[in-house]
N, CA, C and O of each residue as an XYZ file, in Angstrom:
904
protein
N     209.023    308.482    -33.724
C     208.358    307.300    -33.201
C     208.902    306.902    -31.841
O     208.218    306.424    -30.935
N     210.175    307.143    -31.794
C     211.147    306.904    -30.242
C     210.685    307.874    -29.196
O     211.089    307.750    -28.040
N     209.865    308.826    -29.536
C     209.604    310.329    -28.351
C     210.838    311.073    -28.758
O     210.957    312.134    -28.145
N     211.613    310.864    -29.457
C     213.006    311.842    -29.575
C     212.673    312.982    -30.904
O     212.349    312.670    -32.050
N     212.827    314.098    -30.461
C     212.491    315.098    -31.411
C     211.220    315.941    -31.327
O     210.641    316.012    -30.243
N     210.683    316.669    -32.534
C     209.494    316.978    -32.550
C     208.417    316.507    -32.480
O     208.377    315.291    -32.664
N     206.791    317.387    -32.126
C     206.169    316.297    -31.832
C     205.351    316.042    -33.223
O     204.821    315.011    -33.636
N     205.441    317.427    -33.835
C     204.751    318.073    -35.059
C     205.954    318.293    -36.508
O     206.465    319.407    -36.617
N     206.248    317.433    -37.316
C     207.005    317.358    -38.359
C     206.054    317.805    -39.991
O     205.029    317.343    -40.492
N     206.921    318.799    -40.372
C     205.750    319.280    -41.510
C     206.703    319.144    -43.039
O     207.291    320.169    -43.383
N     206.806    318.232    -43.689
C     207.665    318.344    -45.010
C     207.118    318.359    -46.329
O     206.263    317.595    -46.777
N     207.792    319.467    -47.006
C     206.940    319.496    -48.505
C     207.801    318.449    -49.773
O     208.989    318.600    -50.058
N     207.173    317.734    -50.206
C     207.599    317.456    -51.909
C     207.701    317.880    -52.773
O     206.582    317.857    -53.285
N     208.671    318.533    -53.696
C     208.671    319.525    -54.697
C     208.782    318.917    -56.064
O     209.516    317.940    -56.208
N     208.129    319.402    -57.062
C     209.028    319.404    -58.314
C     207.763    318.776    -59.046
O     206.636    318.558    -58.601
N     208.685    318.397    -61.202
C     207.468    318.662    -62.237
C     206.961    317.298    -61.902
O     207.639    316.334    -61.546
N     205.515    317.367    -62.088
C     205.188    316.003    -62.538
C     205.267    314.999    -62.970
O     205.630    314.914    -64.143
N     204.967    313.817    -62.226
C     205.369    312.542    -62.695
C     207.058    312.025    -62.027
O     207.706    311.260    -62.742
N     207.608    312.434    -60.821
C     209.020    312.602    -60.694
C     208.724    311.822    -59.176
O     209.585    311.828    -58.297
N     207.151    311.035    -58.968
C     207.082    310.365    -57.721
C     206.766    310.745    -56.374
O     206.926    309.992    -55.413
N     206.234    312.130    -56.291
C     206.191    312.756    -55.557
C     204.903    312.076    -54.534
O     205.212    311.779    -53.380
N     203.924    311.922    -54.859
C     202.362    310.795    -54.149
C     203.518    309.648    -53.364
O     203.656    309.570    -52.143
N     204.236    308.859    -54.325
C     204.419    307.681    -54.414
C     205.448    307.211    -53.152
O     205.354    306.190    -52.471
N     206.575    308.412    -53.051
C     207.244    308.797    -51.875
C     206.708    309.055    -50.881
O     207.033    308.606    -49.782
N     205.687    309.916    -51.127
C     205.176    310.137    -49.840
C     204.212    309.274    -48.813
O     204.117    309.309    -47.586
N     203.465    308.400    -49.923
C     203.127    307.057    -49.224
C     203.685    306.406    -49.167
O     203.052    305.632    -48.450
N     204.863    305.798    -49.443
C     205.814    304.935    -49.335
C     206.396    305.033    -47.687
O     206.442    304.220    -46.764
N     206.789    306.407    -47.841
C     207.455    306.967    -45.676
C     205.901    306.700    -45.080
O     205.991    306.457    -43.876
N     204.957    306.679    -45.395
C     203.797    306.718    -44.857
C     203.580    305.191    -44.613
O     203.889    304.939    -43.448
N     203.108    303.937    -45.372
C     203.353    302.802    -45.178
C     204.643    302.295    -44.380
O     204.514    301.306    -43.659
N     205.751    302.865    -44.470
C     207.277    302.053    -43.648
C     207.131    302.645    -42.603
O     207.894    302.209    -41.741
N     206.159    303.879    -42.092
C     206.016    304.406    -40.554
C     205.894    303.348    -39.872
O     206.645    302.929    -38.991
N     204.500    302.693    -40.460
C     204.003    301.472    -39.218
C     203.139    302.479    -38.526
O     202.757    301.993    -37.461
N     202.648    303.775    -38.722
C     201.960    304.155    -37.735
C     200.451    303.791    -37.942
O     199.860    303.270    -38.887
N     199.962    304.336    -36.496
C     198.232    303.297    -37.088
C     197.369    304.112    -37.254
O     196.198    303.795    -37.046
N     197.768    305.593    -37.741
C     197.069    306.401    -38.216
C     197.968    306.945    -39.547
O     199.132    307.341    -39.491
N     197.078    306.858    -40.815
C     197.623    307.139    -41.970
C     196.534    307.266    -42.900
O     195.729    306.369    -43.151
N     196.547    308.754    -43.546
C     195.206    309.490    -44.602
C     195.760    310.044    -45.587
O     196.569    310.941    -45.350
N     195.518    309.718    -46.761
C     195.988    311.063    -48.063
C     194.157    311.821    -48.488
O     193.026    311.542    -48.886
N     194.856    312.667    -48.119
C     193.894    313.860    -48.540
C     194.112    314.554    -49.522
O     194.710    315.604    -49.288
N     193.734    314.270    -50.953
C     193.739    315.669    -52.171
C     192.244    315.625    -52.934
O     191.156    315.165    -52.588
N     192.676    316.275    -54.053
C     191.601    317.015    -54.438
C     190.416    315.418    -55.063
O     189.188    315.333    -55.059
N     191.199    314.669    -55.400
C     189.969    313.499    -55.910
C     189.231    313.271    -54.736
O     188.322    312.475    -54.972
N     189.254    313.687    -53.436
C     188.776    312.525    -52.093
C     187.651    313.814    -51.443
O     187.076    313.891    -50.358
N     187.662    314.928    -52.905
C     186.869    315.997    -52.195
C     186.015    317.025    -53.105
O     185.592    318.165    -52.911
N     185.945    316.053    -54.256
C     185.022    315.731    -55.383
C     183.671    316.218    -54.782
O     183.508    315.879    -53.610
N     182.813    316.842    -55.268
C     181.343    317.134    -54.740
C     181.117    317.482    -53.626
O     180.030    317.114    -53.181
N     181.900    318.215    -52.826
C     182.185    318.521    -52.019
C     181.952    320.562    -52.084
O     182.551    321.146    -52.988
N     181.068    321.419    -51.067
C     181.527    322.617    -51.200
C     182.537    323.379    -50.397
O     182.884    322.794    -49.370
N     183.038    324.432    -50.598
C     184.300    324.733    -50.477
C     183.982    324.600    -48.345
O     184.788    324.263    -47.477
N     182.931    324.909    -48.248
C     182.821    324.590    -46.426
C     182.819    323.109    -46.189
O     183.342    322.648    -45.174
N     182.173    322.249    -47.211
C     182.318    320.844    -47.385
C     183.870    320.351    -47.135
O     184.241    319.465    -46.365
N     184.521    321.020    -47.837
C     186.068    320.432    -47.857
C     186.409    320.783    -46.824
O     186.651    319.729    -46.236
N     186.741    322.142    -45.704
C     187.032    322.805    -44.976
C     186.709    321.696    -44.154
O     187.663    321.075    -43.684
N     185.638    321.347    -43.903
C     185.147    320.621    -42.902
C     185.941    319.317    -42.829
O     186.437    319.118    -41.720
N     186.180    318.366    -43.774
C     187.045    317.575    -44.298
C     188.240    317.545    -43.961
O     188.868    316.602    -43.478
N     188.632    318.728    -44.244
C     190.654    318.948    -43.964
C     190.460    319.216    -41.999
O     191.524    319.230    -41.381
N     189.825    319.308    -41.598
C     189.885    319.659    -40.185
C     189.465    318.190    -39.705
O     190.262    317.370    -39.250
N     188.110    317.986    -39.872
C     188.364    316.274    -39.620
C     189.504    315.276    -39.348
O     189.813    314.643    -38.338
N     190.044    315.349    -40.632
C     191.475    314.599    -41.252
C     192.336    314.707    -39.610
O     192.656    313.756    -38.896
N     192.564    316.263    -39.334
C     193.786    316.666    -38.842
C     193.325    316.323    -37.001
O     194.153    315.897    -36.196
N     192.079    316.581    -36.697
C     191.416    316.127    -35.559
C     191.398    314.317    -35.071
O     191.514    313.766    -33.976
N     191.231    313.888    -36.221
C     191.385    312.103    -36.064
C     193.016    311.939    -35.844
O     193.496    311.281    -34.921
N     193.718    312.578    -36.747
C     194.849    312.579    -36.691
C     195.600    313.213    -35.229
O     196.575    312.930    -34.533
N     195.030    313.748    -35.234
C     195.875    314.040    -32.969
C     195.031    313.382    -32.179
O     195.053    313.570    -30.963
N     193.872    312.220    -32.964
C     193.613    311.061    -31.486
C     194.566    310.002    -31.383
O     194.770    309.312    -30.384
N     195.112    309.932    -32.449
C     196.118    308.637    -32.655
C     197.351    308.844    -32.181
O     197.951    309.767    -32.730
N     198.268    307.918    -30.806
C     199.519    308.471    -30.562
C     200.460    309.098    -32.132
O     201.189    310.090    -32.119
N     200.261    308.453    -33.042
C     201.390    308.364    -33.623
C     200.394    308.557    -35.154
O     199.458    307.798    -35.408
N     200.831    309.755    -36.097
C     199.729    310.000    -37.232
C     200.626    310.390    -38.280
O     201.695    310.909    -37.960
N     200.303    310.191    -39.649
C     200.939    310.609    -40.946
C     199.171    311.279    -41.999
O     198.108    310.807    -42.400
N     199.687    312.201    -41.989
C     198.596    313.054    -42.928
C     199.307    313.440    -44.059
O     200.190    314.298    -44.038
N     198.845    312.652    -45.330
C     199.479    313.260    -46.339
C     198.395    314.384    -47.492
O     197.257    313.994    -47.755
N     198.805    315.457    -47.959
C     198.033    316.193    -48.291
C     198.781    316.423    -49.701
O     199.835    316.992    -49.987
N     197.829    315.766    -50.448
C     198.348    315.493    -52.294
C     197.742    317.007    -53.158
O     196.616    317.498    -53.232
N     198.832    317.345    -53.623
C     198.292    318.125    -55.038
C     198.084    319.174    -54.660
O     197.136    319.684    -55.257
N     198.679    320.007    -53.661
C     197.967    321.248    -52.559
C     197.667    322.125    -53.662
O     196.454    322.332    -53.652
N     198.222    322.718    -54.590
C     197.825    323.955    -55.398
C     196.412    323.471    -55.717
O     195.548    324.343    -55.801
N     196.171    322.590    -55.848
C     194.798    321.795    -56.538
C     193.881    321.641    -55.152
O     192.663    321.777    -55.264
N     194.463    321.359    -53.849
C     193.421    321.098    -52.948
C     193.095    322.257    -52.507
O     192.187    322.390    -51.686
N     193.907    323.440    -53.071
C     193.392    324.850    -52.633
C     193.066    325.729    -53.643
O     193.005    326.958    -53.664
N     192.824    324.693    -54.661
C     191.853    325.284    -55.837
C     192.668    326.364    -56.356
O     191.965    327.357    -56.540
N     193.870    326.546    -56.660
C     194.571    327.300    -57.211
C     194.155    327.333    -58.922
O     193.724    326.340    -59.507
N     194.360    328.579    -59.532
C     194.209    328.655    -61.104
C     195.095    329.815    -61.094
O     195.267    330.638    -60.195
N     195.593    329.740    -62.180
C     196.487    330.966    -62.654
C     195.730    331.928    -63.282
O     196.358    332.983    -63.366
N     194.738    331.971    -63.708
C     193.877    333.106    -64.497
C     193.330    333.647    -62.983
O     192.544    333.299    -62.102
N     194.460    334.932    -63.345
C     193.226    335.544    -61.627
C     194.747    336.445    -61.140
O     195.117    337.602    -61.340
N     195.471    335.061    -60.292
C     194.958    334.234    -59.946
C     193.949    334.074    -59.224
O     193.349    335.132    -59.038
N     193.364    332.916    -58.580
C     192.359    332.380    -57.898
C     192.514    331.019    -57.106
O     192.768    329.988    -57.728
N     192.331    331.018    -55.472
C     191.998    329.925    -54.771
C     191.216    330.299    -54.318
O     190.518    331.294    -54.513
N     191.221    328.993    -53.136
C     189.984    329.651    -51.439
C     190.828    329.645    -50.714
O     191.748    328.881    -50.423
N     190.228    331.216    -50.197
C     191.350    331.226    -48.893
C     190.742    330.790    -47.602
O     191.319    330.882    -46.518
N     189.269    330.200    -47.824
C     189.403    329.249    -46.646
C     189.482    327.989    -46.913
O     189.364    327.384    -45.848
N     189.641    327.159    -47.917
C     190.629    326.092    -47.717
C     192.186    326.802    -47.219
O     192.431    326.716    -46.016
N     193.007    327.347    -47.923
C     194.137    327.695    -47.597
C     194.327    327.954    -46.263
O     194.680    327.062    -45.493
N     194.100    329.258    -45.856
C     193.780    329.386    -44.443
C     193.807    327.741    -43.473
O     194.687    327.132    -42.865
N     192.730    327.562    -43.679
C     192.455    326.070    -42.673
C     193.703    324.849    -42.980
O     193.780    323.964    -42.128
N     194.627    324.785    -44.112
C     195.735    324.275    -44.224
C     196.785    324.888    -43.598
O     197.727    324.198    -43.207
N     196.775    326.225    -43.420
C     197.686    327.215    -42.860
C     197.602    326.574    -41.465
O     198.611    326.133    -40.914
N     196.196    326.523    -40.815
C     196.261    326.425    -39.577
C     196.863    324.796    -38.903
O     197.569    324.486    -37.943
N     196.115    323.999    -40.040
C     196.256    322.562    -39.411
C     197.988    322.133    -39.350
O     198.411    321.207    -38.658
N     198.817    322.975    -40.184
C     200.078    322.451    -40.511
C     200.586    323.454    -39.163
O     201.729    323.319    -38.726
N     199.825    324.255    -38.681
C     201.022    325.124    -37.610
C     200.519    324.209    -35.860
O     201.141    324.320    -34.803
N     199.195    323.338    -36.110
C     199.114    322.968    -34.506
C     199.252    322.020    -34.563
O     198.756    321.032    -35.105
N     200.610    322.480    -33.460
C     200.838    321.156    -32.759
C     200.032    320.065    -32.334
O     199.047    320.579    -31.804
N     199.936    318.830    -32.290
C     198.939    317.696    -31.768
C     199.327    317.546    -30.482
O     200.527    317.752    -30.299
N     198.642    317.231    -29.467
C     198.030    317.162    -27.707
C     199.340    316.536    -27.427
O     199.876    315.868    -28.311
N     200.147    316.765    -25.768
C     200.942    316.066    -25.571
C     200.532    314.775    -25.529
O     199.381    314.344    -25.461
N     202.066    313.901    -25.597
C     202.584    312.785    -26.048
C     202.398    312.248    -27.413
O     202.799    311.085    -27.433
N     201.860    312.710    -28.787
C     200.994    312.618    -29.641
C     202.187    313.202    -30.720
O     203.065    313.986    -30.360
N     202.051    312.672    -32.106
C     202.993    312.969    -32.758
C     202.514    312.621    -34.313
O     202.101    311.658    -34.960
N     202.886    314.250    -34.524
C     202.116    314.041    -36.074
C     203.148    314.219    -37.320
O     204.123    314.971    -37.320
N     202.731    313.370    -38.380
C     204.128    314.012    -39.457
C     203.051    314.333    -40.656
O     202.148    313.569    -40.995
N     203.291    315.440    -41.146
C     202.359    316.112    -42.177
C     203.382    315.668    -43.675
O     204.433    316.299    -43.785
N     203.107    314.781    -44.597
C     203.834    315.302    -45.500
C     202.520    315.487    -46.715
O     201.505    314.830    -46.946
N     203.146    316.770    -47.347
C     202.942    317.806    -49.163
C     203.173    317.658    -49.978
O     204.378    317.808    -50.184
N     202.419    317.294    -51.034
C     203.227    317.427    -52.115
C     202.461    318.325    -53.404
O     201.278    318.352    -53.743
N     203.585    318.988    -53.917
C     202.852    320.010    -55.343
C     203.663    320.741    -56.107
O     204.568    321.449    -55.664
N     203.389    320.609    -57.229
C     204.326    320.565    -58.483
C     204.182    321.857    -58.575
O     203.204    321.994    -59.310
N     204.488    322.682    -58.335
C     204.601    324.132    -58.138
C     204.781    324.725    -56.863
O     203.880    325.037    -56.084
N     206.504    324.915    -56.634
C     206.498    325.286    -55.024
C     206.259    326.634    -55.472
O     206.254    327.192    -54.375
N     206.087    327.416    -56.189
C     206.085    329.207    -56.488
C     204.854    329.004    -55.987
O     204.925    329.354    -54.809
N     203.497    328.542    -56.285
C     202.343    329.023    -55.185
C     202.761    328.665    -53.964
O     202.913    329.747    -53.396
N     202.960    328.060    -53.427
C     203.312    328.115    -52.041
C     203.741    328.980    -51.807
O     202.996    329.813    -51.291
N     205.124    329.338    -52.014
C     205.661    330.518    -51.903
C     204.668    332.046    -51.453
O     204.484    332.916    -50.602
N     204.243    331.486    -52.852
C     203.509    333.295    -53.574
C     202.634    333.583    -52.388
O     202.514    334.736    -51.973
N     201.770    332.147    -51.606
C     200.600    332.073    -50.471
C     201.080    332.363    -49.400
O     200.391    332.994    -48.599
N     202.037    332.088    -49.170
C     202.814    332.242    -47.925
C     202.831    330.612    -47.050
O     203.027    330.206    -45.904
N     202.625    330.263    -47.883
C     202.540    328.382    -47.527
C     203.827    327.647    -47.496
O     203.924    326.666    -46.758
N     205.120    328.142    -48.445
C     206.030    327.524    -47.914
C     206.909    327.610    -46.587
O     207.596    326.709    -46.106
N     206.738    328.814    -46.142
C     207.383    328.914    -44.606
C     206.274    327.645    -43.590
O     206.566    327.175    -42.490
N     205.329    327.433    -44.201
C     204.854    326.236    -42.881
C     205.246    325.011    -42.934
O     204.630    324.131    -42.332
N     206.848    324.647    -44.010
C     206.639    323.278    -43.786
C     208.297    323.605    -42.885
O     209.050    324.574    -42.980
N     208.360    322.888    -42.402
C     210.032    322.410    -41.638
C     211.038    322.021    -42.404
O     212.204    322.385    -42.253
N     210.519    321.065    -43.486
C     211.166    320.264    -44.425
C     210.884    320.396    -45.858
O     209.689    320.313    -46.139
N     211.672    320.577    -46.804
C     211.236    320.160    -47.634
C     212.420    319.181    -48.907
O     213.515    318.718    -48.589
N     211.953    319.113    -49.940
C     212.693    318.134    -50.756
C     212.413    318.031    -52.227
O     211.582    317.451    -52.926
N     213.143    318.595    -52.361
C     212.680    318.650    -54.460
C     213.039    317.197    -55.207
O     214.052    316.554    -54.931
N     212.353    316.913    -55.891
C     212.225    315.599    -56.500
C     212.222    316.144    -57.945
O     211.541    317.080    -58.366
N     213.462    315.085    -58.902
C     213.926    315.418    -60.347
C     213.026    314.047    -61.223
O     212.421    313.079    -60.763
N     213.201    314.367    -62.242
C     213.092    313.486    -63.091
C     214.403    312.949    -63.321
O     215.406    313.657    -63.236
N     214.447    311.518    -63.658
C     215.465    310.502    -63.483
C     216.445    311.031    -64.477
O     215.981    311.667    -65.423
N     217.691    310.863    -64.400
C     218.749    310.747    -65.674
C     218.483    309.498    -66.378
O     217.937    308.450    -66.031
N     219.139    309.987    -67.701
C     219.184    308.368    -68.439
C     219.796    307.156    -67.482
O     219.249    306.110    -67.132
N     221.096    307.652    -67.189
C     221.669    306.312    -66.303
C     220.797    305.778    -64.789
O     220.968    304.772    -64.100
N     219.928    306.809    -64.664
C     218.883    306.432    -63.731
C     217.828    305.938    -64.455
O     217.077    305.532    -63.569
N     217.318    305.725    -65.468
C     216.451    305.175    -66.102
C     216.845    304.332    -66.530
O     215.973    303.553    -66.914
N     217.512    304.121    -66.642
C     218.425    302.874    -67.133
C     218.388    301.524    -66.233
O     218.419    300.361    -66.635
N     218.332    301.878    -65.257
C     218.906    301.200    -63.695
C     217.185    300.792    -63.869
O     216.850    299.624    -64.067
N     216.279    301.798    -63.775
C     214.916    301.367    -63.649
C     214.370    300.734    -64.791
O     213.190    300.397    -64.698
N     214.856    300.541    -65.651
C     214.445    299.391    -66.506
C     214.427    298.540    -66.091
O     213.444    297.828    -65.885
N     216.050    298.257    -65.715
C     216.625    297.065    -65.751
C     216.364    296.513    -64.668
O     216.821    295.373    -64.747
N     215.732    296.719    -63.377
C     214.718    296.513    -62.118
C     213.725    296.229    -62.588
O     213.310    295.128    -62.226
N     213.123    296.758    -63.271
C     211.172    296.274    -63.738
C     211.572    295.202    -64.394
O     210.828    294.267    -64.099
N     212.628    294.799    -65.359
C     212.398    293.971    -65.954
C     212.752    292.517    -65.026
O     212.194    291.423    -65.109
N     213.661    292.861    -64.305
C     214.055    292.112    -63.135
C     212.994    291.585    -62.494
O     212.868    290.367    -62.363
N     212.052    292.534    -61.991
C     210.977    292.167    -61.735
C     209.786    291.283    -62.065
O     209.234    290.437    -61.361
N     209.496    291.719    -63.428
C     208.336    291.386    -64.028
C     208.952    289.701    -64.546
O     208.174    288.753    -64.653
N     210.318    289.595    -64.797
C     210.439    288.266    -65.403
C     210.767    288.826    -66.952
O     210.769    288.123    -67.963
N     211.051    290.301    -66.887
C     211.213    290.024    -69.120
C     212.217    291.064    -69.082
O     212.423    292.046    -68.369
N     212.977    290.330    -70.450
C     214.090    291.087    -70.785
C     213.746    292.343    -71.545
O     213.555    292.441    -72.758
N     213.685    293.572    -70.345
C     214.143    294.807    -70.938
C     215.259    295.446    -71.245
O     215.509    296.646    -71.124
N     216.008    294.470    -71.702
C     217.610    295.243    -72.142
C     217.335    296.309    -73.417
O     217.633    297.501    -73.348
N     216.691    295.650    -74.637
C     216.664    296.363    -75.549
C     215.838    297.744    -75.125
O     216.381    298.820    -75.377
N     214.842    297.733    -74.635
C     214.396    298.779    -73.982
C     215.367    300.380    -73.412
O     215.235    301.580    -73.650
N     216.494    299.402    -72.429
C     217.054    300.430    -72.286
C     218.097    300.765    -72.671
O     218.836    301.499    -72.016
N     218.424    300.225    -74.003
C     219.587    300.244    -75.196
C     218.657    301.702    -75.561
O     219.105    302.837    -75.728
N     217.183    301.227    -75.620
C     216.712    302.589    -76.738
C     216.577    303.803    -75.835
O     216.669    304.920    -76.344
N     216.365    303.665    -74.534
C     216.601    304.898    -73.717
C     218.101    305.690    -73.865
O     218.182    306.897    -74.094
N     219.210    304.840    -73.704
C     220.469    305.372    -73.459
C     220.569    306.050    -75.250
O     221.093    307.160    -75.343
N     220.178    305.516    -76.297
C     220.307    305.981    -77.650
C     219.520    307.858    -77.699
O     219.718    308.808    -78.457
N     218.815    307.706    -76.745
C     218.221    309.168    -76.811
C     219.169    310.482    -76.784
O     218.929    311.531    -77.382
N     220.485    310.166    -75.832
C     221.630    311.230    -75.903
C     221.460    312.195    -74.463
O     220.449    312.465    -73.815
N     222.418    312.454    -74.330
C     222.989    312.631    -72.700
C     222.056    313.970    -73.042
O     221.741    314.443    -74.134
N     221.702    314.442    -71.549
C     220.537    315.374    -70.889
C     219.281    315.533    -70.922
O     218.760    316.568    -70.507
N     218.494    314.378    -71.498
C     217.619    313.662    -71.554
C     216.686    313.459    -69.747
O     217.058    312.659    -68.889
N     215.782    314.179    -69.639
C     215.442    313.430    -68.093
C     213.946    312.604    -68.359
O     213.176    312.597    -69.319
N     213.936    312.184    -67.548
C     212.176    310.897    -67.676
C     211.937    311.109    -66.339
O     212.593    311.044    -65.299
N     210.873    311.365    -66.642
C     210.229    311.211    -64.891
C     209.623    309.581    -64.971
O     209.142    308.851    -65.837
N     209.955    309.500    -63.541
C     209.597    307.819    -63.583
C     207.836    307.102    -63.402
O     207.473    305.926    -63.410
N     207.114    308.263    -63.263
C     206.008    307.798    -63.500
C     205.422    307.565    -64.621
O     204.404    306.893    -64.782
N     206.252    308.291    -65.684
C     205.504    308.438    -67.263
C     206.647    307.023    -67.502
O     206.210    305.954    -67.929
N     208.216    307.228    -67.138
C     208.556    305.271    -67.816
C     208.144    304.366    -67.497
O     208.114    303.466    -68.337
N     207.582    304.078    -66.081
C     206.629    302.952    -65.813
C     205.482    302.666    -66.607
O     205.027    301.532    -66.757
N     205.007    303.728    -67.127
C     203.778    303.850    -67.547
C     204.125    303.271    -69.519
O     203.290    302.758    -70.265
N     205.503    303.580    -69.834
C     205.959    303.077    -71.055
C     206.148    301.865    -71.164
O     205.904    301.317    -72.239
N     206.738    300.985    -69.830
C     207.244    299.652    -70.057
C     206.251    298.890    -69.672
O     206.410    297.670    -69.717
N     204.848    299.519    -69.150
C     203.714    298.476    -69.034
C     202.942    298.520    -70.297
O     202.151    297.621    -70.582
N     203.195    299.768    -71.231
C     202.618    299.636    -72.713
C     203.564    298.607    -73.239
O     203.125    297.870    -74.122
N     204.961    298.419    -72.781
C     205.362    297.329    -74.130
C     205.164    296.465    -73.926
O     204.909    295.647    -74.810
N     205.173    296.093    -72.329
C     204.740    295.123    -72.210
C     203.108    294.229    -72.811
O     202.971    293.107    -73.299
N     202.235    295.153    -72.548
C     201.077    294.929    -73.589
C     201.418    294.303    -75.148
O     200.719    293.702    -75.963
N     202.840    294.748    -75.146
C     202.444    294.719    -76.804
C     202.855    293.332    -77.709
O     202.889    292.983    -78.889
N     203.194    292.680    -76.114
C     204.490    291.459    -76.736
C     203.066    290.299    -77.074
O     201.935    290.425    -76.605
N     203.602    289.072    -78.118
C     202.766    288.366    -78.110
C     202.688    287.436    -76.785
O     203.383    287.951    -75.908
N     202.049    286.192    -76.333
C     201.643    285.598    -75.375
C     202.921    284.555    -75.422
O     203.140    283.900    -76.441
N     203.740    284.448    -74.260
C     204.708    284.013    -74.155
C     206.274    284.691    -74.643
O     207.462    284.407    -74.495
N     205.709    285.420    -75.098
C     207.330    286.262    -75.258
C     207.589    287.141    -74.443
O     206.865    288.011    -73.959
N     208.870    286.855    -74.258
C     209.629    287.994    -72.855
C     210.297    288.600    -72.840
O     210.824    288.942    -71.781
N     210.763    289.222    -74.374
C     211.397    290.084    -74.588
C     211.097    291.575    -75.029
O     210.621    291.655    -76.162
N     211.204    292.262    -74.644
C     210.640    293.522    -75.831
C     211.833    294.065    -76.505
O     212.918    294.429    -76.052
N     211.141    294.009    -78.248
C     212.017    294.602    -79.059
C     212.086    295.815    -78.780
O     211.134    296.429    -78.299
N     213.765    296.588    -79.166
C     213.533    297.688    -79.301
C     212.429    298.431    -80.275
O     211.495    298.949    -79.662
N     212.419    298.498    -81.078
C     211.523    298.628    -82.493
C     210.043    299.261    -81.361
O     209.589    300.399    -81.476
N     209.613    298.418    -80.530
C     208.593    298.258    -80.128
C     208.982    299.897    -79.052
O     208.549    301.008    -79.359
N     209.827    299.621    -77.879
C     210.115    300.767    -77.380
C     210.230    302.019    -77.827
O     209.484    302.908    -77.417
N     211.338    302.262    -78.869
C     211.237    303.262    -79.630
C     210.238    303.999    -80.379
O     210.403    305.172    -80.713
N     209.102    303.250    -80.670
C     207.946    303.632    -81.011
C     207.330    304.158    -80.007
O     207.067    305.347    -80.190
N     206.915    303.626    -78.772
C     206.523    303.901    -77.760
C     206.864    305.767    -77.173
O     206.100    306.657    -76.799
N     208.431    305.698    -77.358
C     208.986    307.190    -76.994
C     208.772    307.747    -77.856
O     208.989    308.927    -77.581
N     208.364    307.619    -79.087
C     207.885    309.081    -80.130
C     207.023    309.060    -80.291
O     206.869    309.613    -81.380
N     205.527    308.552    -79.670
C     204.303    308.553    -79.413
C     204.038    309.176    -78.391
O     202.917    309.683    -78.417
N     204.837    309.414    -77.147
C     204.764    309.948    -76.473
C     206.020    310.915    -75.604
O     207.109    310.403    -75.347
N     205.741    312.131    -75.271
C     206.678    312.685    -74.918
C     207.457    312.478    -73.637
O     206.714    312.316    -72.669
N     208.676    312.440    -73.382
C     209.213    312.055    -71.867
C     209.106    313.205    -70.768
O     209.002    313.166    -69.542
N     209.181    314.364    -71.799
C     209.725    315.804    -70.857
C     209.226    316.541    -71.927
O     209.926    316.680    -72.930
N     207.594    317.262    -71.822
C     207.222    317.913    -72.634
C     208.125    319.471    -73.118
O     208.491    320.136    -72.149
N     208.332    319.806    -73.933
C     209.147    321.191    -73.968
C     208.377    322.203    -72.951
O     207.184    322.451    -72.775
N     209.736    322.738    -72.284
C     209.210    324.128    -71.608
C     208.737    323.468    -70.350
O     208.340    324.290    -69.523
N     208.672    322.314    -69.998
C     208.011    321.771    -68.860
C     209.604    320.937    -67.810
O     209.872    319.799    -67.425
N     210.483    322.710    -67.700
C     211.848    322.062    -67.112
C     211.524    321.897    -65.339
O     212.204    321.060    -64.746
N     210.759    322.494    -64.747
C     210.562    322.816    -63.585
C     209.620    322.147    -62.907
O     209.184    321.064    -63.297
N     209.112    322.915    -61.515
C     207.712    322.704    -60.955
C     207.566    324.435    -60.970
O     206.731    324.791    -60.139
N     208.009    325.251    -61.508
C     207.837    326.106    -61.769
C     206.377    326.241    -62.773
O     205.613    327.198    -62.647
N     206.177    325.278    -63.631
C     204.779    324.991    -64.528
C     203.689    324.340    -63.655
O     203.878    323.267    -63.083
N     202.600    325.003    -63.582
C     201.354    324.130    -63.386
C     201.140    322.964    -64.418
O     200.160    322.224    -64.320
């Protein structure tokens, strides 16, 4: 943003689902302040044919070098390049045309930051897509004592005592990981569940919650899994 550095910054987000990867990346995208800012994935290209999209991802990247200062975020890439493992199978002209937009530079004085994200860096790899980013950054699912901490923030937040909550997290037993999009998604079910005016959630209530649903499906240790 100072003119100091590159003019063209390209960084990928790695790792399994649900570990925040969107959420980060709009997050640096909103605290830019820049006055050009787009997420592009596969929901925003819905009914769309594969020259339809093409056309789309070049758009994106063209608006994006009119603006001194641009953040293009490109969500779910194995998915925006139509990746399947039976085959396998993408388009290689979506791919291609991602290949290209992440290698040009934007017009002098003009400064673009590309950030990626996709829960499988092995296609990248396999495409030859991970050598185009500059940066990248693998993102975990939380430890207990990191889930812990994020309880005890939401509840901070919201106004209700999630202690028991994360009494029943820490009871789960050390090497345990949660990705933090699926516990958010737990403590707004308990929250549902309390009667009108109560601000506590029982454990009883939590604990139910985690064996209804899984934290870290088996076999799902990586971004190695689609």
């Amino acid at each position: 943003r100072d003119g100091q550095g590159s003019a063209l910054l390209t960084a990928c987000l790695h790792g399994p689902r649900g570990t925040g990867k969107t959420a980060l990346a709009a997050d640096v995208a909103l605290r830019s302040r820049f006055p050009f800012v787009k997420l592009l994935g596969p929901d925003s290209l819905v009914g769309l044919s594969e020259q339809g999209k093409c056309q789309r991802l070049i758009k994106v990247f063209d608006d994006a070098c009119k603006s001194p200062l641009s953040v293009v975020i490109l969500d779910d890439v194995e998915r925006l390049i139509e990746f399947i493992f039976m085959g396998p199978r993408f388009s290689n002209a979506i791919l291609q045309d991602v290949l290209t937009c992440l290698a040009r530079p934007p017009p002098a004085g003009r400064r673009l930051l590309v950030l990626a994200t996709t829960s499988n860096r092995q296609v990248l790899e396999l495409l030859g897509g991970a050598q185009a980013f500059t940066e990248e950054h693998r993102m975990e699912p939380l430890s207990l004592n990191e889930a812990h901490s994020v309880v005890q923030q939401a509840g901070d937040q919201a106004g209700l005592d999630y202690s028991q909550a994360a009494h029943a997290l820490l009871a789960r037993g050390e090497g345990l990981t949660v990705p933090v999009k699926r516990l958010l998604l737990l403590l707004r079910l308990a929250r549902q569940e309390l009667p009108e005016g109560e601000t506590s959630v029982p454990r009883v209530v939590f604990d139910q919650l985690i064996q209804n649903s899984k934290l870290l499906p088996e076999g799902e240790d990586a971004d190695e899994r689609y």
